[in-house]
FIDRENMI-573837 format. One line per 8 residues: number of its first residue (from 0); their letters; for each residue x, y, z of C-alpha. Coordinates in nm, 3 decimals. Example, Ala and Ser with C-alpha at 12.3 -4.5 7.8 and 13.67 -1.06 7.14 Angstrom:
FIDRENMI-573837
0) as) 1.230 -0.450 0.780; 1.367 -0.106 0.714
end
This chain:
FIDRENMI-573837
0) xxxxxxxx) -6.407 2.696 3.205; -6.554 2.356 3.392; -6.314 2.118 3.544; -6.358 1.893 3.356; -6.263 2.050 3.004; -5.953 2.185 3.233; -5.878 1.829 3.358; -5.896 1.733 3.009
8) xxxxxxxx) -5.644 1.982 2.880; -5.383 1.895 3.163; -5.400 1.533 3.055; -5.373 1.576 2.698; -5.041 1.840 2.737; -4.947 1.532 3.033; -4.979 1.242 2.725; -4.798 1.486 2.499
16) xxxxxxxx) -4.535 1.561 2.717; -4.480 1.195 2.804; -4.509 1.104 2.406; -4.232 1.346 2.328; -3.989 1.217 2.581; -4.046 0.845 2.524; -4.015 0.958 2.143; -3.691 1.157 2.223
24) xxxxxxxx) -3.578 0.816 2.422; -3.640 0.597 2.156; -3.457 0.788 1.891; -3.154 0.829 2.139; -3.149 0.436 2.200; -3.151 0.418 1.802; -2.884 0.705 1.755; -2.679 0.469 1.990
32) xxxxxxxx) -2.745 0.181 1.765; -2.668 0.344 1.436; -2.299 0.521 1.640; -2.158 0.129 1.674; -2.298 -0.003 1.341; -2.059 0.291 1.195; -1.776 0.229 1.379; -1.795 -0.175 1.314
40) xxxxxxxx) -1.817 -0.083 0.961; -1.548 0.134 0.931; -1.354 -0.097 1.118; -1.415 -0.387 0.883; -1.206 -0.197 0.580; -0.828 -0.210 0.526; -0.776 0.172 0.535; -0.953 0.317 0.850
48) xxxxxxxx) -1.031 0.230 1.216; -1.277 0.405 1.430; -1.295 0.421 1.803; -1.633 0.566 2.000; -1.577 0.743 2.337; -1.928 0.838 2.468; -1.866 1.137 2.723; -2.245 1.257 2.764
56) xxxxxxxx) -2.546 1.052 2.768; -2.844 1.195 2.890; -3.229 1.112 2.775; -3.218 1.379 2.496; -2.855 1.453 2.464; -2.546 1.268 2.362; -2.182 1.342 2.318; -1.813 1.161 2.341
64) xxxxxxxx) -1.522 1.178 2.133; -1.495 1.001 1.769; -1.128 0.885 1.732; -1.034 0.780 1.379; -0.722 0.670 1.236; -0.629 0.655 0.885; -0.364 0.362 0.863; -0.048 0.411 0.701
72) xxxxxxxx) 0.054 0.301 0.369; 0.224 -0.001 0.541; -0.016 -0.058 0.823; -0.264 -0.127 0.508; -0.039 -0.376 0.348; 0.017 -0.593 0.699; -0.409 -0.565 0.717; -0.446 -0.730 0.418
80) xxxxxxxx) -0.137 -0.965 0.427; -0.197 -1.326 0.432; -0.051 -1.556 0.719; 0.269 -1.664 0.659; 0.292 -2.037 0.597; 0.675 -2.146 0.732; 0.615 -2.462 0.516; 0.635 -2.233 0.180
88) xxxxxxxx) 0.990 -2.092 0.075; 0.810 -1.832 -0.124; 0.636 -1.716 0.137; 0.877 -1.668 0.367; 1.103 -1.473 0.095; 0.794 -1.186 0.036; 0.784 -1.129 0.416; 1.186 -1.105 0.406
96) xxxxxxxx) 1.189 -0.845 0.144; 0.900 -0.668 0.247; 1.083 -0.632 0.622; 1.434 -0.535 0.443; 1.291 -0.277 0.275; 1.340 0.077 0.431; 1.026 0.278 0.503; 0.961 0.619 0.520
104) xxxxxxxx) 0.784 0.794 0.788; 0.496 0.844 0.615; 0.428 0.465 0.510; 0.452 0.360 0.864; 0.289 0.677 1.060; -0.090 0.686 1.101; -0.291 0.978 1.033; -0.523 1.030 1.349
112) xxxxxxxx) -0.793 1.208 1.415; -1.011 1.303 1.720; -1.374 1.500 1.628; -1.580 1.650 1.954; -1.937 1.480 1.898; -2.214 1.664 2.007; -2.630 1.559 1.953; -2.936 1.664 2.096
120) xxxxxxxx) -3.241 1.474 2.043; -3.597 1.569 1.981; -3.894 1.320 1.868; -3.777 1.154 1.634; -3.511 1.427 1.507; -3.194 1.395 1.569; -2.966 1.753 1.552; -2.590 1.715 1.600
128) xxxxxxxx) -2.263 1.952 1.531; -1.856 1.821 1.538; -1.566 1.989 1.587; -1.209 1.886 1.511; -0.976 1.887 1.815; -0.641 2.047 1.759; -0.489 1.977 2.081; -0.363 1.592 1.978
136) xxxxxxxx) -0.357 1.384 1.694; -0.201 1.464 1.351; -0.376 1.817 1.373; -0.157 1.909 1.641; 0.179 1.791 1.478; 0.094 1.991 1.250; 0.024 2.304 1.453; 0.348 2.206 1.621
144) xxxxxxxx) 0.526 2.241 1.303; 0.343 2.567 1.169; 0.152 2.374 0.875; -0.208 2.496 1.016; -0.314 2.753 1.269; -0.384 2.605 1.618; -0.802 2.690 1.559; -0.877 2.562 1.185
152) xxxxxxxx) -1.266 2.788 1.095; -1.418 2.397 1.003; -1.779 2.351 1.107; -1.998 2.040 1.068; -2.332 1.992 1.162; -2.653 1.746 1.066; -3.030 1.676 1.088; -3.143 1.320 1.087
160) xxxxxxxx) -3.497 1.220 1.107; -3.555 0.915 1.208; -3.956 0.916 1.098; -3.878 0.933 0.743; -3.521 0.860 0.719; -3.414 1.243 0.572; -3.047 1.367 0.638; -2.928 1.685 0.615
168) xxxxxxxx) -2.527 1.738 0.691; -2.331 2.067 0.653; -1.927 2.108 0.632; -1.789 2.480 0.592; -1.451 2.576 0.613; -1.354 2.951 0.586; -1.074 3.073 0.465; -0.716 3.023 0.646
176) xxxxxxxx) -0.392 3.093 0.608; -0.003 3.038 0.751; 0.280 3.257 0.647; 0.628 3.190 0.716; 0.936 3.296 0.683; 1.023 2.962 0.428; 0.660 2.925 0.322; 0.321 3.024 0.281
184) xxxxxxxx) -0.033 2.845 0.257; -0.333 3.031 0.138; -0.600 2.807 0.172; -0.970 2.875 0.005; -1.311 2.816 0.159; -1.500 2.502 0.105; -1.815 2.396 0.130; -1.982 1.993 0.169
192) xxxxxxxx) -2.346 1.907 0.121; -2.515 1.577 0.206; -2.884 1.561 0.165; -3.135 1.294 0.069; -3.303 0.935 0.257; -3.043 0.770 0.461; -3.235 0.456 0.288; -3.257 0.490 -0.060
200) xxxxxxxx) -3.084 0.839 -0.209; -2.828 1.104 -0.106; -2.713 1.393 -0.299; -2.304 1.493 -0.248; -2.274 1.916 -0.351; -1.890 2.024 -0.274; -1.720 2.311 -0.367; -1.382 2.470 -0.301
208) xxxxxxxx) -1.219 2.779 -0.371; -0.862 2.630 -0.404; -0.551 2.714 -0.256; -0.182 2.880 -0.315; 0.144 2.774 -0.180; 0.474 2.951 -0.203; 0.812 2.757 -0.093; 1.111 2.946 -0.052
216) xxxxxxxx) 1.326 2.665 0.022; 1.558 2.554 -0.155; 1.475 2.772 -0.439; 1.179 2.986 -0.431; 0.862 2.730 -0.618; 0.485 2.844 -0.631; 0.216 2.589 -0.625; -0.166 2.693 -0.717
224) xxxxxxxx) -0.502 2.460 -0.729; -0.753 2.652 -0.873; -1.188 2.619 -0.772; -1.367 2.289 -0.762; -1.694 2.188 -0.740; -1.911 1.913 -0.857; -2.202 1.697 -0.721; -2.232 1.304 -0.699
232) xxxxxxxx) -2.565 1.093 -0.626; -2.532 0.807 -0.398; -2.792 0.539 -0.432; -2.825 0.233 -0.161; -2.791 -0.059 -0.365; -2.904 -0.357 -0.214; -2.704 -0.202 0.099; -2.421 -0.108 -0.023
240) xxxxxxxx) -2.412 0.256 -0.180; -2.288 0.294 -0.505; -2.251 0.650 -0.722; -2.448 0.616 -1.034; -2.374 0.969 -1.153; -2.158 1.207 -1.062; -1.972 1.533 -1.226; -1.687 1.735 -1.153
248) xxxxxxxx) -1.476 2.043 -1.236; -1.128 2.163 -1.119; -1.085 2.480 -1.285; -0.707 2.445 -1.317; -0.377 2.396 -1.158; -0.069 2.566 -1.191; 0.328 2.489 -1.075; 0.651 2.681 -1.086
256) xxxxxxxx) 1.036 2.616 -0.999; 1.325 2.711 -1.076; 1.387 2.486 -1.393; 1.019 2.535 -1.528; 0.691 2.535 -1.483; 0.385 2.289 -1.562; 0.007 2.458 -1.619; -0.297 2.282 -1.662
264) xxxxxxxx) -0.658 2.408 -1.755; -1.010 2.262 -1.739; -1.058 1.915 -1.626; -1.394 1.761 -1.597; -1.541 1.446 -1.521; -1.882 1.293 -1.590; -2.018 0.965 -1.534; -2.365 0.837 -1.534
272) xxxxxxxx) -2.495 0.462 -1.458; -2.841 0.344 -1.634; -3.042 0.024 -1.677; -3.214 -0.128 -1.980; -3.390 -0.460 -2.020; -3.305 -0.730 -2.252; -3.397 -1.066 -2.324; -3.143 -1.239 -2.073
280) xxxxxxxx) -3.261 -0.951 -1.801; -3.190 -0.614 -1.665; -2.826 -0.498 -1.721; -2.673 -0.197 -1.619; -2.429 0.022 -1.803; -2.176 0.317 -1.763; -2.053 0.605 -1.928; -1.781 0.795 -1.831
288) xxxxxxxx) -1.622 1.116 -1.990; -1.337 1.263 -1.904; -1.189 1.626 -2.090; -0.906 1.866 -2.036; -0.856 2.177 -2.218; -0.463 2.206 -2.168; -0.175 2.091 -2.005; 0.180 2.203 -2.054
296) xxxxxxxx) 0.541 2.182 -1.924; 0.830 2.396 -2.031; 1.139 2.367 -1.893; 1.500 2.464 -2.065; 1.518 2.073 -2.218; 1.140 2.019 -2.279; 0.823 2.190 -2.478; 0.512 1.956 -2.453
304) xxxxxxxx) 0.183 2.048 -2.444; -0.155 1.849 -2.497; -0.498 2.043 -2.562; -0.844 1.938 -2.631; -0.807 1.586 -2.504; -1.110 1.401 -2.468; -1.147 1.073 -2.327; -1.445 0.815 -2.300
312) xxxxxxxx) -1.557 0.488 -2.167; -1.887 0.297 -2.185; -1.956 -0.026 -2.023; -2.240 -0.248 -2.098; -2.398 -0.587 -2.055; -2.353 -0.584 -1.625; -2.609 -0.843 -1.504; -2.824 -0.654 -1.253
320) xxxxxxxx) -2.951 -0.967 -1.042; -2.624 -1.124 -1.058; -2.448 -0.796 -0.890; -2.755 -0.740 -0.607; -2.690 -1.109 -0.511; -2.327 -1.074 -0.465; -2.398 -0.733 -0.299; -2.634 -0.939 -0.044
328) xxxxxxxx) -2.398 -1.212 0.018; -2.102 -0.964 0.088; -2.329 -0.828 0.367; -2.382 -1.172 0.501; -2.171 -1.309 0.817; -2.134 -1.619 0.647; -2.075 -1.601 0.268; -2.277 -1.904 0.083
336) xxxxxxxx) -2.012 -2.035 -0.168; -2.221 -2.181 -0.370; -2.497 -1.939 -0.410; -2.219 -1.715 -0.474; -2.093 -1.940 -0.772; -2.471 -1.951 -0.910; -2.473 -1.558 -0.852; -2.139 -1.499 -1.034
344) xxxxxxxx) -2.292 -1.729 -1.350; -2.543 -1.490 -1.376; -2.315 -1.185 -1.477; -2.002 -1.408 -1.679; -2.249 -1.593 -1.881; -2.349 -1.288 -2.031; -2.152 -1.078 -2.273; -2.039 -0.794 -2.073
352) xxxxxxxx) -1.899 -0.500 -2.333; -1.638 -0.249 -2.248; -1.593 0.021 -2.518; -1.332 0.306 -2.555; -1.555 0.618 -2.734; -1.340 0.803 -2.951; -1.106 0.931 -2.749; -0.849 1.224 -2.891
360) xxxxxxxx) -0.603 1.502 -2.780; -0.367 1.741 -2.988; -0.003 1.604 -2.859; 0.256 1.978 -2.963; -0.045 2.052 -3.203; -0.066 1.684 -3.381; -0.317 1.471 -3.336; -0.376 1.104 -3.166
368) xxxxxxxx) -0.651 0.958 -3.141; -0.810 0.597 -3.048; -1.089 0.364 -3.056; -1.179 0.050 -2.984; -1.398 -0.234 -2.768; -1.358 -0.539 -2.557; -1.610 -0.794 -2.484; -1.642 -1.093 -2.249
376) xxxxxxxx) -1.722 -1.449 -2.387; -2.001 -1.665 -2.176; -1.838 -1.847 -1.938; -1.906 -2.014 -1.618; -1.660 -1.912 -1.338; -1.630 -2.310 -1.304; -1.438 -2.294 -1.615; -1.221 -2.038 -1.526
384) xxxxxxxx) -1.133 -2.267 -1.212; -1.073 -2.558 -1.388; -0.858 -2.445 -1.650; -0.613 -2.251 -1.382; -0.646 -2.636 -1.173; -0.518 -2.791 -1.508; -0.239 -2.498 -1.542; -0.357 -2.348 -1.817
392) xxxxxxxx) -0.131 -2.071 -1.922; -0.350 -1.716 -1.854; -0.701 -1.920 -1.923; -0.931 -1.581 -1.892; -0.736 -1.462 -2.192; -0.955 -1.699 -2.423; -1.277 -1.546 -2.247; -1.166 -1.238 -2.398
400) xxxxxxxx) -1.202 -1.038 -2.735; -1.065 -0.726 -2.851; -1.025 -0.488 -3.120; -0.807 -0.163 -3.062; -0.658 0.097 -3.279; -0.430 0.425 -3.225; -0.317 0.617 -3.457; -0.043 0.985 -3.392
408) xxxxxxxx) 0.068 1.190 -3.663; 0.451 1.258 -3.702; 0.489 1.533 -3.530; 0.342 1.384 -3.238; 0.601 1.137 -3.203; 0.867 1.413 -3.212; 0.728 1.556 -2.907; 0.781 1.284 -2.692
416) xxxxxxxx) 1.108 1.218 -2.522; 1.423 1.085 -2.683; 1.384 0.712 -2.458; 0.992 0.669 -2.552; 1.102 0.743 -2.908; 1.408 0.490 -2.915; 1.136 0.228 -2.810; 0.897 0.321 -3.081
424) xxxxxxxx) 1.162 0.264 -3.333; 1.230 -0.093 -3.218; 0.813 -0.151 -3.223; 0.850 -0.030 -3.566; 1.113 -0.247 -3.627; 0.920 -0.538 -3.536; 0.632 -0.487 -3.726; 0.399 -0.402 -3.430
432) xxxxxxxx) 0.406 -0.051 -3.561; 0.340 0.113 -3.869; 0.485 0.407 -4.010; 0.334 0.623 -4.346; 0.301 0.975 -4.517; 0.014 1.042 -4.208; 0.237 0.927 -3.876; 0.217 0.613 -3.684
440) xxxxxxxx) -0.075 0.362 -3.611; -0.166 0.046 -3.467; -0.434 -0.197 -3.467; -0.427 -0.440 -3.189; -0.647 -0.751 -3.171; -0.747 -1.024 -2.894; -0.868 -1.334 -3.075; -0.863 -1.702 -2.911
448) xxxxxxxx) -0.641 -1.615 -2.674; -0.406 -1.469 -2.910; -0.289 -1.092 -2.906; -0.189 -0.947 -3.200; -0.013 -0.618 -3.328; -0.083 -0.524 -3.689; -0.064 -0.916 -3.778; 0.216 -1.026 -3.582
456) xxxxxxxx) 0.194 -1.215 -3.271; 0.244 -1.083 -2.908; 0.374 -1.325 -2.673; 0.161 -1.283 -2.347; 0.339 -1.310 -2.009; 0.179 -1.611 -1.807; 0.006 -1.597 -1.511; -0.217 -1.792 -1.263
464) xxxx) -0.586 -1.746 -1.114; -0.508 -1.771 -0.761; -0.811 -1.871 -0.543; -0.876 -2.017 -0.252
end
């Protein structure tokens, strides 16, 4: 071999080696990047804050420690409270009850969380793997208390490349259990998926085997979540990523005490988001189903049972330009008002459609069923503001119309508890329901502003459009 076809070689493998580091560089400067865009964005809702502790950074490897705390039921209400204005009675008065009103542990505790970050970078490819660390945090009160074992089987590891965007992420648990003298916890594996283009479409798979609880204390109860499993598609939406289909099964649930016991079979959900063009524009639409086979409670005082109840919901007429705008402008730093006005227009001043599909279930073997639609006037949102300005009692009633009807057979009504039946009489009474050889029924209407029951008038409670 000549030197010169050797010299040749050793530069080439030289260029390639120094490709694949500055490669490997790059896509650890951008792993860095993508790290504190999560954490400012998980910072910027009302439920979760995220802290990033980097604890390894070499040129092809990173690691640190991801600490992220749920926040309380309470810590979420002071997040989204408004500043108190000293000059405003009212004001005053909600923070005086809200203080004077006792809280529980768990509205005021965080739930906390510290996962063990590990990646290791390659040209372009990213490969990571977390762990959840037991030692502090909730996870260890809970060890402390016996709830979980001190090592919880929970693996989680991903593939991002950054050349065409692909992700890959796996979560496994295996199964894991605590017995105690007062309890036990037998819970089933579980398995997450997350695969798809980081900028356009993911694809959610989870599945879970369930889990089983016994209680001894005070008297001996049994608690038991059957499997689950269903899939979800996530779609980046103008940047923000929405779920236009997505289905789901929990095979069943069953609960036992002392004075009863409750069971419940198949529930499923299905929903699916599509578009279709019309003359005013692309609009997107939902459907939604929801069914469950059975439920039922029996207890010494109470038989009730509900089977085959099927539920639906479509909703049409959603102006597709109006809803990317407003999705662009959310992302913005600074909001434009007005082009948020002009982008709101868009959607109001077409009639947006919200339907109930037959919906139905067998109530203690009688029948109920219902139907009915409600639909959105054109309006400008300028309208809306002006007639709450003018103190207009409940103005987006009139930008409203409705049509509703239910209808139970007698022995549906039986079923139902003494209290819900005393206040059935008195809407009987009153004309709002009516009563023949077939059961009970209905028909409910939303006209000018006015809301009717069978023909006679419902007066509607008055409110205000607060803005700002």
């Amino acid at each position: 071999m000549s030197s010169k076809l050797v010299l040749s070689l050793v530069s080439i493998a030289v260029a390639g080696g120094i490709a694949a580091a500055a490669s490997s560089w790059y896509t650890a400067q951008k792993l860095d990047e993508y790290v504190q865009a999560g954490v400012e964005s998980i910072n910027q809702s009302h439920v979760m804050r995220a802290s990033w502790y980097p604890q390894l950074s070499f040129p092809f490897s990173r690691g640190g420690v991801l600490h992220i705390v749920v926040l309380s039921e309470q810590m979420q209400e002071n997040a989204k409270m408004e500043p108190v204005n000293s000059g405003d009675p009212e004001s005053l008065q909600r923070v005086q009850e809200q203080m004077a009103e006792p809280q529980t542990e768990e509205r005021q505790k965080p739930f906390e969380l510290y996962i063990n970050v590990s990646n290791k970078m390659f040209p372009f490819i990213v490969k990571g793997e977390a762990t959840l660390d037991m030692s502090r945090g909730t996870p260890y009160e809970l060890v402390q208390r016996k709830a979980v074992p001190p090592s919880l089987p929970v693996s989680m590891a991903w593939t991002y490349k950054a050349y065409n965007q692909d992700f890959d992420l796996r979560l496994s648990m295996e199964r894991w259990q605590v017995t105690q003298p007062e309890h036990s916890v037998d819970v089933g594996p579980a398995e997450i998926s997350l695969d798809g283009n980081m900028q356009d479409e993911l694809e959610l798979n989870y599945a879970w085997e369930g889990v089983k609880a016994t209680s001894q204390q005070p008297v001996r109860s049994e608690m038991e979540i059957l499997p689950l499993d269903g899939v979800a598609l996530l779609r980046n939406f103008s940047g923000i990523w929405i779920s236009p289909e997505g289905h789901a099964q929990l095979n069943g649930m069953r609960m036992s005490d002392a004075d009863g016991k409750a069971e419940m079979g198949q529930l499923r959900f299905d929903s699916v988001m599509d578009e279709a063009e019309t003359e005013t524009g692309t609009v997107l639409n939902t459907k939604q189903r929801v069914s469950l086979a059975d439920f039922a409670i029996h207890t010494p005082q109470q038989q009730f049972t509900i089977n085959d109840l099927s539920l639906g919901l479509n909703f049409s007429g959603l102006n597709k330009q109006g809803v990317e705008e407003l999705a662009l402008q959310a992302r913005a730093e600074k909001p434009d008002f007005t082009q948020m006005m002009k982008s709101l227009n868009k959607i109001t001043t077409k009639t947006m459609r919200l339907e109930l599909a037959p919906a139905s279930m067998k109530l203690n073997n009688a029948a109920v069923t219902a139907s009915g639609t409600l639909e959105s006037l054109p309006f400008e949102v300028e309208q809306l503001i002006r007639a709450s300005a003018a103190d207009t009692p409940n103005p987006f009633r009139y930008m409203l119309q409705g049509n509703f009807t239910i209808a139970a057979e007698t022995n549906a009504v039986r079923a139902l508890p003494a209290e819900m039946r005393q206040q059935i009489s008195v809407l009987q009474q009153d004309g709002f329901i009516k009563a023949d050889n077939k059961g009970l029924s209905s028909n409910l209407q939303l006209q000018s502003g006015q809301l009717t029951a069978n023909g006679k008038n419902i007066p509607l409670g008055e409110f205000k459009l607060q803005n700002k």
